[in-house]
N, C-alpha and C positions, 0 to 999 in steps of 0.2 A: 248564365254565369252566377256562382253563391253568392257573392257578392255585391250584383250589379243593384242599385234603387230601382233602375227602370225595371228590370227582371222582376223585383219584388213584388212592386204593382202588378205588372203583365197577370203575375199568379195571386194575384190579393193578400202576398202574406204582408203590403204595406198597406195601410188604408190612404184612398184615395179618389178624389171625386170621380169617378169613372162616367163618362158619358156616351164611350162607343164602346163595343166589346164584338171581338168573330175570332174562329178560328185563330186567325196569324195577325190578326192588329186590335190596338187597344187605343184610346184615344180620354184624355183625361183633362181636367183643369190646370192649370200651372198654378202653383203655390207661389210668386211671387210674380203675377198679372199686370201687362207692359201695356195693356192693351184693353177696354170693355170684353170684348171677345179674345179670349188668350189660353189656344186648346194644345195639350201635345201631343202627337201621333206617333205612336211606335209599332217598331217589328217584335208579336212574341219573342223570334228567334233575336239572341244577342249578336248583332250587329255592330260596330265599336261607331261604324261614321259612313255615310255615304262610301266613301272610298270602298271598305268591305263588300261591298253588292258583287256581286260577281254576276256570270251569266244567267247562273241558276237560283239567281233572284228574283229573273225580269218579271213572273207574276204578282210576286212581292211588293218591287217597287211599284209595280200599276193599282194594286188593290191599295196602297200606301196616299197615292194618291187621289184615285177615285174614292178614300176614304175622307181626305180632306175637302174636296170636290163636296160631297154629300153634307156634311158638318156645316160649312159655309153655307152653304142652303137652310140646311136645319137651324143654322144660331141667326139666321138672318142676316148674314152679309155677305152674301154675292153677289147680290143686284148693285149693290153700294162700291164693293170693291172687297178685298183682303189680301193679304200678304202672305206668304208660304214664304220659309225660311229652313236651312237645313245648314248648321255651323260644323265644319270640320277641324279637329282641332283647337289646340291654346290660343291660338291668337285670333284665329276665327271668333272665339267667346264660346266653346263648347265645354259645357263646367261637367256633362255625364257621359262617359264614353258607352253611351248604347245609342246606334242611330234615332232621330228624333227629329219632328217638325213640328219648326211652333207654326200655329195658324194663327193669326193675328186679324183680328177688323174691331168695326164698334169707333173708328177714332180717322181722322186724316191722318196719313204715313207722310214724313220726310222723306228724303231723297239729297245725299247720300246718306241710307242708315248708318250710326254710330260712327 
C-alpha cells in the first residue's frame, strides 16, 4: 500500500532500525519503546490486522511467528518470559493499519494490560 509506514519500512524507503529482514517479514525497533525489549514484526505483504489473514496466509502467519520465537531468543528474553501482542482495531490501540506484533520483554508485564 503507497501509503502504508509499515509498507515504507518493509521496502526502506523509511529509515528504520531494522533488526530482522527475509523474504515476507521484517522485524524492526519501535520508535516509541514500552518495554527494554520492544520489537515489531511485520508481513511485507499489506495486511490491515490479524483479521485479514486468510487461508492462504497460514505460512505467513507461522513464519510471523517463529520469527518472533527466534527474536526473543536473540534479544534475550525467552528464558525470562515476553509478551506477543497483536491489536486489532481503534479501540484495541491499533494506531497503523498493516498487521503488526509488538514483542515485548526486558521488564515484568501486568496483567490486565491497559
Amino acid at each position: 500500500m503507497a501509503d502504508c509506514i509499515f509498507c515504507k519500512i518493509a521496502n526502506h524507503e523509511i529509515e528504520s532500525r531494522i533488526v530482522y529482514e527475509s523474504e515476507d517479514v521484517v522485524a524492526f525497533q519501535d520508535a516509541n519503546p514500552q518495554a527494554p525489549v520492544h520489537l515489531l514484526i511485520i508481513p511485507r505483504k499489506h495486511l490491515e490486522s490479524v483479521q485479514d489473514l486468510g487461508a492462504e496466509d497460514a505460512d505467513l502467519a507461522l513464519r510471523l511467528l517463529q520469527t518472533a520465537a527466534r527474536l526473543a531468543r536473540e534479544q534475550g528474553i525467552a528464558e525470562r518470559g515476553f509478551r506477543l501482542v497483536a491489536n486489532a482495531g481503534a479501540e484495541a490501540g491499533q494506531s497503523v493499519p498493516h498487521l503488526h506484533f509488538h514483542l515485548l520483554g526486558g521488564r515484568a508485564m501486568s496483567w490486565p494490560p491497559g
